[in-house]
Legacy VTK file of the C-alpha trace (Angstrom):
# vtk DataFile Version 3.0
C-alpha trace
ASCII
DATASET POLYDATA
POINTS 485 float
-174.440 132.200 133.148
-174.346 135.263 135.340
-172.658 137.571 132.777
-175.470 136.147 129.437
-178.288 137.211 132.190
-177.251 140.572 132.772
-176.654 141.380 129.164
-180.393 139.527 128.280
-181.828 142.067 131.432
-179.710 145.147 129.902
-180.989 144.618 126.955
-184.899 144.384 127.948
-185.143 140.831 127.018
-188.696 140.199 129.256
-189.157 136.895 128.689
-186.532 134.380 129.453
-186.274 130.848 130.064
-183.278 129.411 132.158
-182.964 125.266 131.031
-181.410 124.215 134.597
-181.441 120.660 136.332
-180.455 122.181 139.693
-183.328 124.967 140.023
-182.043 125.748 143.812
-178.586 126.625 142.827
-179.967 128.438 139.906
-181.867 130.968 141.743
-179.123 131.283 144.212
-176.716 132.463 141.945
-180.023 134.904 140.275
-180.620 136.345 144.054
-176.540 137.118 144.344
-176.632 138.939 140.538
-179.962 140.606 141.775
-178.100 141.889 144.926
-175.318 143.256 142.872
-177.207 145.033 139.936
-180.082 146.364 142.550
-183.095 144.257 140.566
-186.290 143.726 142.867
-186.327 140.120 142.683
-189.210 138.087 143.258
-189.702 134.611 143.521
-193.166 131.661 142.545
-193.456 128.426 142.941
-196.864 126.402 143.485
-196.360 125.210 147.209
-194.991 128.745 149.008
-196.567 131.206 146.498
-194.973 134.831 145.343
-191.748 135.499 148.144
-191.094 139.257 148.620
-190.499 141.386 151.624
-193.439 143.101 150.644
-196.244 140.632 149.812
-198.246 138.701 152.751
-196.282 134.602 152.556
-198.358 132.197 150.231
-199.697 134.771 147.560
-200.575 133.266 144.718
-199.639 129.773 146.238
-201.333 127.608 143.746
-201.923 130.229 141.333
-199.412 130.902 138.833
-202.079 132.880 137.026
-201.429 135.032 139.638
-198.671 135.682 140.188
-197.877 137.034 136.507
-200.680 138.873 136.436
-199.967 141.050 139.313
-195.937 141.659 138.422
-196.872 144.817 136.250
-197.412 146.130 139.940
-194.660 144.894 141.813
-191.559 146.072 142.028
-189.814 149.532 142.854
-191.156 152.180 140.069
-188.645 152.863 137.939
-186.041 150.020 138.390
-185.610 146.296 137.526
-187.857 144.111 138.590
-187.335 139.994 138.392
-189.787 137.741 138.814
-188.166 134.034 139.077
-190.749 131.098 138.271
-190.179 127.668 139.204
-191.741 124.702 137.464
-193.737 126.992 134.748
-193.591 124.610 132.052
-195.989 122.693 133.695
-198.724 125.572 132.827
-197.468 126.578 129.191
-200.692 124.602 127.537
-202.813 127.107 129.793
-204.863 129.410 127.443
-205.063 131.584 130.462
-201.467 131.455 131.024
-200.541 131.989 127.489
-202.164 134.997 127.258
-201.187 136.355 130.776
-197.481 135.824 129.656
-197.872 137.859 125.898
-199.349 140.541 128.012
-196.707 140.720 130.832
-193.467 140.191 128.553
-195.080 143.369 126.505
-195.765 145.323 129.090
-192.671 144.312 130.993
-190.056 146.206 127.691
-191.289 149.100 128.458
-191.200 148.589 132.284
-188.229 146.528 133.092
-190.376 143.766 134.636
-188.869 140.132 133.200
-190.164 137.044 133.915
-187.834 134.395 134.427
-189.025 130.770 134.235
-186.661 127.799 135.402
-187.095 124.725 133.694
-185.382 121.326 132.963
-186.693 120.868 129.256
-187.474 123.439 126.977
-190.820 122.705 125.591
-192.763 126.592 124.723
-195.521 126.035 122.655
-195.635 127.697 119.368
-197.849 130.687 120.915
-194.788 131.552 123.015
-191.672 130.341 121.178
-190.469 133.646 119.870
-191.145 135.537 123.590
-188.674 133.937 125.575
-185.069 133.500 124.883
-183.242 130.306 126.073
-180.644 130.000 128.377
-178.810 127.350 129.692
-177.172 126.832 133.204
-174.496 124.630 133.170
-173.958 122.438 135.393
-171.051 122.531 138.133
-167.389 123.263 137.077
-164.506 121.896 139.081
-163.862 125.336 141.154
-167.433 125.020 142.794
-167.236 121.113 143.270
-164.173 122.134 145.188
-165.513 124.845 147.293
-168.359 122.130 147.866
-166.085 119.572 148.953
-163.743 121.755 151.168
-167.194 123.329 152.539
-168.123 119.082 154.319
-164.777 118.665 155.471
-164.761 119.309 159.084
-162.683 122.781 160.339
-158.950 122.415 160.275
-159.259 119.012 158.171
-157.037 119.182 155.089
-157.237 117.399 152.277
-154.230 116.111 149.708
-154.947 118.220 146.775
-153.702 115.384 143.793
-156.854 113.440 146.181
-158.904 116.213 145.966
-158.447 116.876 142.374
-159.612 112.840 142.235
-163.176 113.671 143.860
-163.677 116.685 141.879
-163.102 114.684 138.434
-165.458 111.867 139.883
-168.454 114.314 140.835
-168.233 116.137 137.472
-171.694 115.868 135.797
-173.200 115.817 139.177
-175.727 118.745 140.372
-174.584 120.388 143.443
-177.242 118.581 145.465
-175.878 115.454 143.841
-172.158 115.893 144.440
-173.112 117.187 148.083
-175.231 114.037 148.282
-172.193 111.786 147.149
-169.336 113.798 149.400
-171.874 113.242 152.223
-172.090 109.588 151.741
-168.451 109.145 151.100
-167.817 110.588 154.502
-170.148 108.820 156.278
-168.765 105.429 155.011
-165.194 106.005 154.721
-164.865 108.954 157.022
-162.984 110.653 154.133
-163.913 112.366 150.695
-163.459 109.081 148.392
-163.171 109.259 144.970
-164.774 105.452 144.486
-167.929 106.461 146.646
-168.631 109.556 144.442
-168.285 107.486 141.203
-170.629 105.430 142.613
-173.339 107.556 143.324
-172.645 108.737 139.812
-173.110 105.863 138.204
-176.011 105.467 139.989
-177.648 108.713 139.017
-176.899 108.118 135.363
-178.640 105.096 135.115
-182.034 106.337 136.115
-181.802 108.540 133.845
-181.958 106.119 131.173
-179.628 108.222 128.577
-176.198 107.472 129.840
-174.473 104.753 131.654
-171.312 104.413 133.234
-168.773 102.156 132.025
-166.632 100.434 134.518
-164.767 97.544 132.942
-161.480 96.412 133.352
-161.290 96.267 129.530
-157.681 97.165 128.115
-156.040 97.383 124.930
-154.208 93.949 126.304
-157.375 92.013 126.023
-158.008 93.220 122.625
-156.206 91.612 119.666
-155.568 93.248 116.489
-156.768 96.779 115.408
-153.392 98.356 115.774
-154.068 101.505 113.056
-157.034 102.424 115.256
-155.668 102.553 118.670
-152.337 104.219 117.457
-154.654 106.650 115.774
-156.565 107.251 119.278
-153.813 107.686 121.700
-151.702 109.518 119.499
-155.285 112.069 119.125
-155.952 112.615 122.619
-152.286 113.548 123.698
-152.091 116.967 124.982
-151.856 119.352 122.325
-153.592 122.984 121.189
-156.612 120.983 119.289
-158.545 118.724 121.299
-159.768 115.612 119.458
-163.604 115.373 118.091
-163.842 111.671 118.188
-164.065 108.337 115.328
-166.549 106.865 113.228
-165.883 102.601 113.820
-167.783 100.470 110.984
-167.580 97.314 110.376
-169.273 93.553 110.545
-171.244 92.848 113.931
-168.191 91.288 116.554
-165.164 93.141 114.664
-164.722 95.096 118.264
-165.799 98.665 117.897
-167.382 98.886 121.557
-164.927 97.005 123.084
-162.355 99.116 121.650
-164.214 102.201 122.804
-164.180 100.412 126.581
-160.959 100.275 126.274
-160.209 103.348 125.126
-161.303 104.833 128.910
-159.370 102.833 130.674
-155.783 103.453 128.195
-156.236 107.258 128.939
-157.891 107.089 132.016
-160.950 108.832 131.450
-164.466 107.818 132.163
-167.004 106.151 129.278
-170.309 107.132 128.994
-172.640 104.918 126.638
-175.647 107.084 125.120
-178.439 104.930 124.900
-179.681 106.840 121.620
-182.974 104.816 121.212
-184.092 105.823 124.838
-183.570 109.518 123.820
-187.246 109.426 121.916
-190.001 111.174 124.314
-193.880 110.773 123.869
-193.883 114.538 124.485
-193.486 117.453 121.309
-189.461 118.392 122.316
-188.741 116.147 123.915
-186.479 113.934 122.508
-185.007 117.004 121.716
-184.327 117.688 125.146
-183.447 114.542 126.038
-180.654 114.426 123.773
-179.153 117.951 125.118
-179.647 117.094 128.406
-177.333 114.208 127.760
-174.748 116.074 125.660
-174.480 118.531 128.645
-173.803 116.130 130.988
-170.625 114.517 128.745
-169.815 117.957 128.784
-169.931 118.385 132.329
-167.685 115.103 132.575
-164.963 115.970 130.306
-162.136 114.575 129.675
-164.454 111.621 128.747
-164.995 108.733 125.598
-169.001 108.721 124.363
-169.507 105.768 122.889
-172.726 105.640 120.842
-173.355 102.491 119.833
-175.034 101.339 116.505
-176.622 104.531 115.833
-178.097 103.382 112.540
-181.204 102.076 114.297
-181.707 105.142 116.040
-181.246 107.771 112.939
-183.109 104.996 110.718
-186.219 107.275 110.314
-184.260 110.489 109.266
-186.116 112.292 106.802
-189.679 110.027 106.904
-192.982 111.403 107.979
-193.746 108.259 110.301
-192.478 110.043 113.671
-193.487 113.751 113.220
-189.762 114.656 112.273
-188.521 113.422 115.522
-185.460 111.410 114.567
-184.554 114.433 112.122
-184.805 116.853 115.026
-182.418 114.623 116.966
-179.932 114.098 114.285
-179.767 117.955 113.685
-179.148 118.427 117.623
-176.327 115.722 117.472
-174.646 117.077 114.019
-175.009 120.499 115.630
-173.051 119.593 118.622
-170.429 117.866 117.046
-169.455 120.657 114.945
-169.506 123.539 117.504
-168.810 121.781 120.518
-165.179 122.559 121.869
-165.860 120.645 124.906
-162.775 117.160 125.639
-165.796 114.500 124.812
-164.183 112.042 122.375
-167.325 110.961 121.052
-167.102 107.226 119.805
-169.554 106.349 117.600
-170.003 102.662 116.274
-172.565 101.247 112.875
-172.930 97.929 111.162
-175.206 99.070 108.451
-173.571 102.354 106.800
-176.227 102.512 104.097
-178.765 103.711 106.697
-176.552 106.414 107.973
-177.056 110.113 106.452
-174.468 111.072 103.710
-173.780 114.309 105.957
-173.283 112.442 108.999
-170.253 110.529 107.452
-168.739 113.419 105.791
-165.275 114.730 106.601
-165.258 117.758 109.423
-168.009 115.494 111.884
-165.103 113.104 112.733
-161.306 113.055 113.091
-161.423 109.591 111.347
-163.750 106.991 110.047
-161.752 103.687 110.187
-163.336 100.112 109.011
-163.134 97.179 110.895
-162.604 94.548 108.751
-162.445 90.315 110.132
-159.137 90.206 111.874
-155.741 88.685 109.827
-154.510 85.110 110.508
-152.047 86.834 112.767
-154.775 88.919 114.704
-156.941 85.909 114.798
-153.757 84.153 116.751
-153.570 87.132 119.149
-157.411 86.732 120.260
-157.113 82.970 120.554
-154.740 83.370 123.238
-156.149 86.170 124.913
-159.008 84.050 124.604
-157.499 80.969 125.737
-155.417 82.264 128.839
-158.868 84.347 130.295
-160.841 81.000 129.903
-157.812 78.936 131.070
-158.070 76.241 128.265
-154.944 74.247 127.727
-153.820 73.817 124.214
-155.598 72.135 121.752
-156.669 71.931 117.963
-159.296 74.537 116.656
-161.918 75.002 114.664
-161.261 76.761 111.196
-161.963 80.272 112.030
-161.365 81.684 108.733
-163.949 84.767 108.733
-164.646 84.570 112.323
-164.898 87.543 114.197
-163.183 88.053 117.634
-166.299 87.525 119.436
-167.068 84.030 117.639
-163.369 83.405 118.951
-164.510 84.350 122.274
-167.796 82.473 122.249
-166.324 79.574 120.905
-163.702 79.485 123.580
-166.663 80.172 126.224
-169.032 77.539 124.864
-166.078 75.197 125.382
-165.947 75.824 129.107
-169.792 75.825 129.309
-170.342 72.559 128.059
-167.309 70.804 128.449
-166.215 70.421 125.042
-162.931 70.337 122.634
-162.707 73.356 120.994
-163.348 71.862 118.067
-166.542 70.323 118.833
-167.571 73.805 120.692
-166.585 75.711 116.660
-169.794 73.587 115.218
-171.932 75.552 117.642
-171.024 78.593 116.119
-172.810 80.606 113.151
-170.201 82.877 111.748
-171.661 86.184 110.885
-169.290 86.314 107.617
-172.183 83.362 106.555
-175.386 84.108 108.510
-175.515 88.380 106.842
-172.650 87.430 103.835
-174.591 89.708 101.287
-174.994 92.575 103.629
-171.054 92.716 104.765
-170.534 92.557 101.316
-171.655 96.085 100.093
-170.789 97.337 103.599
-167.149 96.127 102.583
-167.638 97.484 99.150
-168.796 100.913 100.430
-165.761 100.979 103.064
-163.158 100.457 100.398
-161.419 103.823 99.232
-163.660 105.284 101.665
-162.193 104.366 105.351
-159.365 104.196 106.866
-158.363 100.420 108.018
-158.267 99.445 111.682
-155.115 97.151 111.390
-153.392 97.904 108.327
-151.900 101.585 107.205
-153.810 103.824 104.900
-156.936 103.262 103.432
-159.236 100.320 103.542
-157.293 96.935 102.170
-153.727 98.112 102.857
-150.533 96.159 103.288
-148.898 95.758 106.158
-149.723 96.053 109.865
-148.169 98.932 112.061
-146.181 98.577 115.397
-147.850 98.145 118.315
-149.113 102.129 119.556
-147.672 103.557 122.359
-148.545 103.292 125.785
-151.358 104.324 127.813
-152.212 108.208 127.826
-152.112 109.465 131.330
-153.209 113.280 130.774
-156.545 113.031 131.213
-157.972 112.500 134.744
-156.340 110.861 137.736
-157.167 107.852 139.796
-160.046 105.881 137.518
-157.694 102.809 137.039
LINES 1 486
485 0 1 2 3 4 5 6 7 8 9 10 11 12 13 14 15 16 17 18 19 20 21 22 23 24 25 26 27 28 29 30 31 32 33 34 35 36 37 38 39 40 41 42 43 44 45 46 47 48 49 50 51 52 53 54 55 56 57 58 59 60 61 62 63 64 65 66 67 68 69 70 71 72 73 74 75 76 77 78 79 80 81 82 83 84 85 86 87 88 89 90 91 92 93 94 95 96 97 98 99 100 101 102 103 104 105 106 107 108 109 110 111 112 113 114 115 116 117 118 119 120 121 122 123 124 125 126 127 128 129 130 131 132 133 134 135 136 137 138 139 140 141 142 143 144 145 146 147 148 149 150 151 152 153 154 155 156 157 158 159 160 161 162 163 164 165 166 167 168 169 170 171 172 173 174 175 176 177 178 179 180 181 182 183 184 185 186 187 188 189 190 191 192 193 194 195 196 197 198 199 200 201 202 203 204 205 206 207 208 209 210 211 212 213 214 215 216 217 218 219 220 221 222 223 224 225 226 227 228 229 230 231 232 233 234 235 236 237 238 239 240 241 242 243 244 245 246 247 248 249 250 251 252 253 254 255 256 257 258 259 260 261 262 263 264 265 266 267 268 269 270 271 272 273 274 275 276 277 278 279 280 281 282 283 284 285 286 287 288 289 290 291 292 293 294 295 296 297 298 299 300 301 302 303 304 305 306 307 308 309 310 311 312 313 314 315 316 317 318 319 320 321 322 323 324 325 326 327 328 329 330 331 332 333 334 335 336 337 338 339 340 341 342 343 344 345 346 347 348 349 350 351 352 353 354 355 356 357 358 359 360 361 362 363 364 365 366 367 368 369 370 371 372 373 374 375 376 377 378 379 380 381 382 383 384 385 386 387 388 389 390 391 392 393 394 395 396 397 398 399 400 401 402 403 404 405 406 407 408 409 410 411 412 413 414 415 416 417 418 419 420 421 422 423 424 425 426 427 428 429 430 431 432 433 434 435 436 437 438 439 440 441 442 443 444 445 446 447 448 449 450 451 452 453 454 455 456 457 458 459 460 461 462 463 464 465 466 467 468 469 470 471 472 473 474 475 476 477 478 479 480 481 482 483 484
């Protein structure tokens, strides 16, 4: 980030807007590149005003008006002078502030003042989109979550470094305050930095976002009969190698597996899963969603190697192209294709539909995914496999069952659960259940149509509908990041 803001201030870029979640850290790392290129920096926010050695404390407190009207005459004559706003998206709708901004970014080319806002969304209104340039701050990598970490320990303390290498890969995604928040904790419990504590506080500050959760199943490839094409095709992807995997396209009838597989997945190589919640991406406010939906992508990012499992993203891209939501759900599908194809970040982005006839044609075509692979009903001998994973989780003894021709794994599952529940034979338990192959027939139909010559099959070789099932895939990957099992 340091190096793209020195080029933007070399280059007399006056107004620009720094997309950070960890503002504090951000203007740290601003006040070191301002002590090492000689730039006056000063710094607003609403509570403590304009900071500079030579201004009286809490000018302009309250007045971000201000405070960019009075930068054209502030600052050493003749140099580089920085004026670091905190929070200024909060004034953008200001006609006031508007027009105080066009002024000062003009003025400011030709007299190397730059205004610098900090922000967690980027949200310029239309007045000001083409005077600031965006930049992003990432957020921590692993060297500064280890100087962090090392930084708590108490002086001489030493710390494994396969253990420290553990709490690193658990904080990623964290802000510094977060990840110092989490170390702090994990000391204070455990009187050691602990890996488990810091995933915990992780988890924790994903959920309120609302946009990503943290899997933590016990799910493994054990517990999940059948699909042998797909999770040969997975673990053989996301071995080490010079090209790092994108991700897979799963379709298939409601109950085939595709997010249990993608559970799974983690836990086989080791690395975390983050479930997008796609439909909670959509903001009342113009960008929004847009926002949203980077925000979240930068935080996979920031927890790679990781699986992102998006889950029936047909209901969430269902308005592509309409008029009914402003373009929002076509801004958000052009922020998600855009990331997938530039992206060269170790996300192996798992994403899962039922209804392929409300996904966009370019969303499906080849280049977005390494492989789009159909999930058909499981085989007899599949369906024999999930009975007695079934069977031996639920205890049951055995016993005659239902005809599960067309059934699912998870009407296997249910109708071993409902057996337990209530106390019945597992025949008696089958009448409970609706198979899905019945209740949506004409729907799985044309899905099944569509797939055909189109997909690649999840348990047999080759294209949809071919012959023979594979061997069972090789072992668990164990590349990716240590101690999550």
């Amino acid at each position: 980030m340091r190096s793209e803001l020195k080029e933007l201030i070399d280059a007399a870029f006056s107004g620009i807007l720094l997309q950070t979640l960890q503002p504090d850290a951000a203007e740290e790392e601003i006040r070191t590149l301002a002590n090492q290129e000689g730039w006056d920096l000063l710094v607003w926010d609403l509570e403590r005003g304009t900071r500079h050695a030579s201004i009286p404390a809490n000018t302009h407190a309250g007045d971000p008006l201000g405070a960019i009207r009075a930068l054209p005459s502030l600052g050493k004559p003749g140099g580089t002078t920085v004026l670091v706003m905190h929070h200024l998206h909060r004034f953008w709708q200001s006609a006031d502030i508007q027009q105080a901004l066009l002024l000062a970014l003009s003025h400011g080319k030709g007299t190397r003042h730059f205004i610098l806002a900090l922000s967690p969304v980027v949200n310029l209104p239309v007045e000001l989109e083409r005077q600031f340039l965006i930049l992003d701050h990432p957020l921590p990598n692993p060297e500064q979550l280890v100087e962090l970490a090392r930084s708590l320990l108490a002086e001489g303390e030493e710390i494994p470094e396969d253990k420290l290498q553990q709490v690193v890969a658990a904080a990623g995604g964290l802000t510094l305050a977060e990840a110092e928040n989490a170390f702090a904790l994990s000391l204070t419990r455990t009187g050691h930095l602990d890996p488990a504590t810091v995933f915990e506080v992780k988890a924790q500050q994903l959920r309120k976002s609302g946009l990503l959760t943290l899997h933590r199943g016990s799910e493994s490839f054990d517990q999940l009969g059948g699909l042998s094409c797909l999770k040969h095709f997975c673990l053989q992807a996301l071995r080490p190698g010079p090209v790092r995997a994108k991700g897979v396209l799963l379709l298939g009838p409601p109950g085939t597996g595709k997010s249990a597989f993608a559970k799974s997945l983690g836990r086989e190589t080791n690395r975390p899963v983050l479930e997008l919640d796609i439909g909670a991406l959509y903001g009342s406010l113009v960008g929004q969603t847009e926002a949203n939906i980077r925000n979240a992508l930068r935080v996979a990012e920031a927890m790679a190697p990781c699986v992102l499992l998006a889950d029936e993203i047909e209901k969430a891209l269902a308005g592509i192209g309409g008029n009914g939501d402003s373009g929002t759900a076509t801004r958000l599908f052009g922020t998600l294709l855009t990331w997938l194809n530039d992206h060269q970040s170790d996300v192996f982005f798992v994403c899962t539909a039922n209804d392929v006839s409300k996904l966009p044609p370019e969303f499906t075509r080849a280049g977005r995914f390494d492989a789009t692979f159909y999930l058909d009903f499981p085989t007899i001998a599949d369906r024999e496999r999930i009975w007695q994973i079934c069977l031996r989780q639920h205890d049951i003894q055995p016993q005659p069952r239902p005809d599960d021709h067309q059934w699912t794994g998870s009407e296997i599952a249910s109708c071993c659960r409902l057996s337990v529940l209530l106390g019945l034979p597992l025949v008696e338990a089958g009448k409970l259940i609706l198979p899905v192959a019945n209740t949506a027939r004409e729907k799985l139909e044309a899905l099944a149509q569509w797939a055909s010559g189109r997909t690649l099959s999840a348990s047999l070789p080759g294209p949809q509908g071919g012959a023979a099932p594979v061997p069972t895939p090789s072992r668990r990957v164990r590349n990716a990041r240590p101690g999550l099992n």
